[in-house]
C-alpha positions as CSV (number, residue, x, y, z in Angstrom):
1,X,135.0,196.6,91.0
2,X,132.4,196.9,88.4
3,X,128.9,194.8,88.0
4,X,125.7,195.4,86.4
5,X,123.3,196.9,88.3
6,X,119.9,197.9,88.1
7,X,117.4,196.4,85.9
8,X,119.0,195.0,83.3
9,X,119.5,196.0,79.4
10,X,116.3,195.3,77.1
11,X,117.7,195.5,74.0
12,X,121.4,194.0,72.4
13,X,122.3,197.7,71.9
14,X,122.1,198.3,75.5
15,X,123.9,195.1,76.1
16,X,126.5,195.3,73.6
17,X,127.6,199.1,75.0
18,X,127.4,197.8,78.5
19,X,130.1,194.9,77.6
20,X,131.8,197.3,75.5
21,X,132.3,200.3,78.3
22,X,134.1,197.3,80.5
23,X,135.8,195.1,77.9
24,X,136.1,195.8,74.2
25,X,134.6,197.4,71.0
26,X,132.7,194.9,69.3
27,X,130.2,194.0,67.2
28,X,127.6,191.6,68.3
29,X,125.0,189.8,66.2
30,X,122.3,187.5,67.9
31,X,121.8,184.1,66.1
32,X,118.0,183.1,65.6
33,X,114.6,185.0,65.7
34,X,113.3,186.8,68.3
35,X,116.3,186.4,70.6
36,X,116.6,188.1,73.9
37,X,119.5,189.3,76.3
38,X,119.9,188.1,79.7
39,X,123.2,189.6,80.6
40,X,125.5,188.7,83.1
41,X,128.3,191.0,83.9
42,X,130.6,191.4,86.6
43,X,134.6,192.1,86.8
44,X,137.2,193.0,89.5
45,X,140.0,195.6,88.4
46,X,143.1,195.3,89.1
47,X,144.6,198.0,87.0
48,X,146.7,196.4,84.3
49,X,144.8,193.1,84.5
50,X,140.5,192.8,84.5
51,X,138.7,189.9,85.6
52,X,135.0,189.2,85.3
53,X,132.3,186.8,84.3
54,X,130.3,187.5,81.3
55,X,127.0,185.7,79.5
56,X,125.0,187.0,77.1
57,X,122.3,184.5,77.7
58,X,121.4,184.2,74.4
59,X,123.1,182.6,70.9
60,X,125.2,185.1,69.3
61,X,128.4,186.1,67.1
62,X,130.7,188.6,68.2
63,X,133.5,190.7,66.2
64,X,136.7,192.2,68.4
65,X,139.8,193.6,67.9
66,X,141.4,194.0,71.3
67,X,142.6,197.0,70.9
68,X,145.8,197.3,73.2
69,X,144.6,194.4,75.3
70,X,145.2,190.6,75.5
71,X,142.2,188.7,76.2
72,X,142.1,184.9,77.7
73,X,138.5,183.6,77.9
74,X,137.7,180.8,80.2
75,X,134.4,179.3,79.5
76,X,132.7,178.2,82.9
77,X,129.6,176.8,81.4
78,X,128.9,176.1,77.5
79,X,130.9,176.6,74.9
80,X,132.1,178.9,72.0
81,X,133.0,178.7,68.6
82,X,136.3,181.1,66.9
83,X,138.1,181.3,64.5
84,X,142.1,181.0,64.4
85,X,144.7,181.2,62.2
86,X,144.7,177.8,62.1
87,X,140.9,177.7,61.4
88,X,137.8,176.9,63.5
89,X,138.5,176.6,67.3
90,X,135.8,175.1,70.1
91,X,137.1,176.1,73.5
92,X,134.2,174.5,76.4
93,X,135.5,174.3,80.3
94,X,139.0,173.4,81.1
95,X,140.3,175.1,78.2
96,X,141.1,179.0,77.7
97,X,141.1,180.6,74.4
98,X,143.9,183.4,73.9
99,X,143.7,186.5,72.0
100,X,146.3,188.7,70.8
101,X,146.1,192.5,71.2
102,X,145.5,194.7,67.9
103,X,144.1,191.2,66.4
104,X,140.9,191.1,64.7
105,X,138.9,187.9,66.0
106,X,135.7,186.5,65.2
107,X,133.6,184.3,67.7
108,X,131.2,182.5,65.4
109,X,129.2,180.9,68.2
110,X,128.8,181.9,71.6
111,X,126.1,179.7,72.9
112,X,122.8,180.8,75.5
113,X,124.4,178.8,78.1
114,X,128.4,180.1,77.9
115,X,129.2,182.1,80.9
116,X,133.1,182.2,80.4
117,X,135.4,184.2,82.9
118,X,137.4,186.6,81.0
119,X,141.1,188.0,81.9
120,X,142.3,190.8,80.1
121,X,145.8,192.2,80.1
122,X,147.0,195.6,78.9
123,X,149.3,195.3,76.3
124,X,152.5,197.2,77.4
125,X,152.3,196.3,80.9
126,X,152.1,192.8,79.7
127,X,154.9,193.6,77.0
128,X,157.0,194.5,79.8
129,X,155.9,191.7,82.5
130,X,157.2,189.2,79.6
131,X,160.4,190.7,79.3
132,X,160.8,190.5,83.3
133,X,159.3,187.0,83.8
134,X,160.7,185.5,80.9
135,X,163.3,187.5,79.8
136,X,162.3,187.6,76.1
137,X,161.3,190.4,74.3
138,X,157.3,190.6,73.5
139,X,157.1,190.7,70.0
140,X,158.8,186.9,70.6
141,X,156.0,186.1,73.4
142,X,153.2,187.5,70.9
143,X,154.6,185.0,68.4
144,X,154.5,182.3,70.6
145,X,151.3,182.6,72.7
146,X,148.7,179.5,72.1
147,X,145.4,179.7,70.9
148,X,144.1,177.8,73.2
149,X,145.7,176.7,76.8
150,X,144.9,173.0,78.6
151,X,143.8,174.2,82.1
152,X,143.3,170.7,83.8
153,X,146.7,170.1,84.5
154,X,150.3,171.3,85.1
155,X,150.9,175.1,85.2
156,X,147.3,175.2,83.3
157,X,145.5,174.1,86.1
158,X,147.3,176.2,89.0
159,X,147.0,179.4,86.7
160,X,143.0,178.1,86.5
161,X,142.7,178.0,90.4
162,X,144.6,181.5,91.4
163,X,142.2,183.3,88.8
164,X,139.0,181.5,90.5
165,X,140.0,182.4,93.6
166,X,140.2,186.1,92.4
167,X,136.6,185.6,90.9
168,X,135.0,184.1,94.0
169,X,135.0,187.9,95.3
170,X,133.6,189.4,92.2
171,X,130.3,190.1,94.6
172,X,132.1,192.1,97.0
173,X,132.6,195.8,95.5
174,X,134.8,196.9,98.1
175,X,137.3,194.1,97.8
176,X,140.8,195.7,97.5
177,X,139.3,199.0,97.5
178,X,142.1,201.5,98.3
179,X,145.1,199.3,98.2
180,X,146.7,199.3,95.1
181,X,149.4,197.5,96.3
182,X,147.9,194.0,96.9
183,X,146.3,194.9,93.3
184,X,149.8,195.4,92.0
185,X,150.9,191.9,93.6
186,X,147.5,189.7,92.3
187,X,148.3,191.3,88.8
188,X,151.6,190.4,88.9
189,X,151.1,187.1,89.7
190,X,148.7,186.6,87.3
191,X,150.3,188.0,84.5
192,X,153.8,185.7,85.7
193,X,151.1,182.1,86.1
194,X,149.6,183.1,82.4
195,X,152.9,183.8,81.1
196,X,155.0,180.7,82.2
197,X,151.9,178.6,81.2
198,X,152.1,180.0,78.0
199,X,155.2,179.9,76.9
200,X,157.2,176.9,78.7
201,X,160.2,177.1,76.0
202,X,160.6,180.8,76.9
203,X,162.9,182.0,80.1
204,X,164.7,178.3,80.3
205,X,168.0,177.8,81.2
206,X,170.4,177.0,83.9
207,X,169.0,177.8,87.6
208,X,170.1,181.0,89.2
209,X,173.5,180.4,90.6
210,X,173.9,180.7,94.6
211,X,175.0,184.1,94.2
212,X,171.8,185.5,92.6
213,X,169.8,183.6,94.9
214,X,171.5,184.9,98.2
215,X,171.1,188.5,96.6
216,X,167.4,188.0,96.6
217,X,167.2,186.3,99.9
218,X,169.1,189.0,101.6
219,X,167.2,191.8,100.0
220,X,163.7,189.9,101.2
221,X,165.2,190.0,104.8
222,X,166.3,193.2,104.8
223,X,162.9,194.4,103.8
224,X,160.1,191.6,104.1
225,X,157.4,194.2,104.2
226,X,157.8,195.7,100.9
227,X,155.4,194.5,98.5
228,X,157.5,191.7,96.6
229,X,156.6,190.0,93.9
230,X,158.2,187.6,91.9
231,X,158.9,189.2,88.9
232,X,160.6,192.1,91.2
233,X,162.7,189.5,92.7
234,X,163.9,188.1,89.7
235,X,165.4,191.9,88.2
236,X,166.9,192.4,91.4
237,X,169.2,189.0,91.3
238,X,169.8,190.1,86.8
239,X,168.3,186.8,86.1
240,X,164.0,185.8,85.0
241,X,161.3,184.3,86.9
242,X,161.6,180.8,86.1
243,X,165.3,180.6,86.6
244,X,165.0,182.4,89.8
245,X,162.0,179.7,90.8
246,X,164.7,176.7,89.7
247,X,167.5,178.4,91.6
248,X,165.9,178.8,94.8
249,X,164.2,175.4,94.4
250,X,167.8,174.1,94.5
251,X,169.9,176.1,97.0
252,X,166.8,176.8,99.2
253,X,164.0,174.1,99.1
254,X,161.2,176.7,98.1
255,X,159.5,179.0,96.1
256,X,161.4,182.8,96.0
257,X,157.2,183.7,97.4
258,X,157.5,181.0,100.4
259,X,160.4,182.0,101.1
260,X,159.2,185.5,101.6
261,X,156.1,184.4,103.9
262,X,158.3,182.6,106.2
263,X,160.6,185.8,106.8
264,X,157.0,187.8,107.1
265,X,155.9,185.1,109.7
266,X,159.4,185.1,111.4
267,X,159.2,188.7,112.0
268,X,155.3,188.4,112.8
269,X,155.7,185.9,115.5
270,X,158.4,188.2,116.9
271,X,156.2,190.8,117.2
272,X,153.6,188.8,118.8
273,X,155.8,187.3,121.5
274,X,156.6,190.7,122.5
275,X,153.9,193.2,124.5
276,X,153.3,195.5,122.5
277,X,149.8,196.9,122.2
278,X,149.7,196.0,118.5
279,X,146.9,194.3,117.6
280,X,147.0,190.9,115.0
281,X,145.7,193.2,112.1
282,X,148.1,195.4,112.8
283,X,151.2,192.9,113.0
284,X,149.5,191.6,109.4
285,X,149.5,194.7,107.7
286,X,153.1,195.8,108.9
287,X,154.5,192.4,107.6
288,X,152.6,192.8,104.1
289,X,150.0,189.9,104.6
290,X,147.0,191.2,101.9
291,X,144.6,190.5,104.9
292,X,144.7,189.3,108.4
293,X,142.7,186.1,107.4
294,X,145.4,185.2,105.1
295,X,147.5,185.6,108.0
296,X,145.6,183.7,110.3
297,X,145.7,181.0,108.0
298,X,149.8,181.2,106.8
299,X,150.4,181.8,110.7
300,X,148.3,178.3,112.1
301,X,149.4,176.0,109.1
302,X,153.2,177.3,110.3
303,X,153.3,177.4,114.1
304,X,150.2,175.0,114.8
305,X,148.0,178.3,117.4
306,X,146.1,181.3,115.2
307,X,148.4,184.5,115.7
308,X,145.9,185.1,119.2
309,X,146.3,182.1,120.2
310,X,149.8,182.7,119.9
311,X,149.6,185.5,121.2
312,X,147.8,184.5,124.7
313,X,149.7,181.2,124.9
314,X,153.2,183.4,125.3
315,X,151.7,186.1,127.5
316,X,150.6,183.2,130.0
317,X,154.1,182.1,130.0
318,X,154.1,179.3,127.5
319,X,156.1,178.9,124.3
320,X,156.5,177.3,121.3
């Protein structure tokens, strides 16, 4: 987790380097007289993929080249002006303006009140996410990739939601700290929503035959605990993320993820009915939950008690 802290930068210099040191090279030119920085910075890193709120508080132009980077910028408040290859772009809330790595880009206008929250993507890892999610290879996805995405509805607008979710915690510096495995799994699924949002004609086809869906569902029973995600499902059954989503959708009634929470809560509520000295975190963490809240939560919406009140309600003698 990174945030600005302290007293904040005086000057654009300061300001510019501090954005810079987080984000991108750039060059930054304030529009109008006398125009002063009120900088608002704050991200949440998840290795291959950086999330964080930025505002400069002030009119400006900004130059980029992403260097080995996709960006996607969200704005939450405001507006901006770039430019395209298709010519001048306006992107306000709702929308998300894409921007390819190694691509020069040139925001005209970013206006005192834009406070946009930025996602940026490594290049290869991204490169190779594509190729797993999508099965196409990246210079394709490059080629297809939107200027700007529609985030009020379909895929859009649940891509929009899981990457607020993610920035609700921006205050809290130690989220995630030391587990790069639920950092692995929030990247991956981010990197799989932005993907299929932004390419729908990419990774089509027939759904997963029974075969390749029964290879995945065995391989989640044998090991629910490992940290699965979606993409990793799809290479194991030879076949990409959206025709594994379409096959199990078929043959199983769910998502490949849903399907893995229920074997996680299976095996959780078999844990609990037994006595073993176990606590609830620790029946979360060995089933892979990210958290035990997120547990609690999965567990009550499944099985009507909290995993405690499970847990006393079968000790007493009841069941359920």
């Amino acid at each position: 987790m990174a945030a600005h802290r302290g007293a904040p930068p005086r000057d654009w210099d300061q300001v510019s380097q501090s954005v810079a040191d987080v984000y991108f090279p750039h060059e930054l030119t304030p529009i109008g007289p006398g125009s002063r920085p009120r900088l608002t910075l704050q991200t949440l890193d998840l290795g291959p993929v950086l999330l964080g709120y930025v505002g400069w508080g002030a009119d400006i132009a900004i130059d980029c080249d992403y260097p080995g980077a996709y960006e996607v910028n969200i704005p939450l408040t405001g507006h901006f002006v770039s430019q395209t290859r298709r010519g001048s772009m306006t992107s306000v809330s709702g929308q998300a303006a894409v921007f390819r790595a190694d691509s020069a880009c040139r925001i005209t206008h970013w206006d005192a009140t834009c406070t946009v929250l930025g996602v940026k993507f490594d290049r290869t890892w991204l490169d190779l996410e594509a190729e797993r999610v999508l099965g196409s290879d990246p210079v394709r996805v490059a080629g297809v990739l939107p200027d700007q995405l529609d985030l009020d509805r379909g895929g859009g607008e649940d891509w929009r939601r899981l990457v607020n979710s993610l920035a609700s915690h921006l205050r809290r510096p130690s989220l995630f700290a030391g587990s790069p495995v639920v950092s692995e799994q929030l990247a991956g699924a981010v990197a799989a929503g932005f993907l299929l949002t932004s390419c729908p004609d990419l990774g089509t086809g027939s759904p997963a035959r029974p075969r390749t869906v029964s290879r995945v569902v065995d391989a989640v029973r044998d090991d629910p605990a490992r940290p699965w995600t979606v993409a990793d499902m799809a290479v194991l059954g030879g076949t990409t993320v959206r025709r594994l989503q379409e096959g199990f959708q078929e043959w199983i009634g769910c998502s490949p993820m849903e399907h893995l929470t229920t074997v996680r809560l299976q095996r959780a509520k078999t844990d609990l009915e037994s006595r073993t000295s176990h606590s609830v975190s620790d029946v979360a963490a060995n089933w892979g939950f990210s958290s035990p809240s997120r547990f609690a939560a999965a567990f009550r919406r499944r099985y009507g008690l909290s995993p405690s009140e499970f847990r006393r309600y079968h000790r007493h003698g009841g069941s359920h």
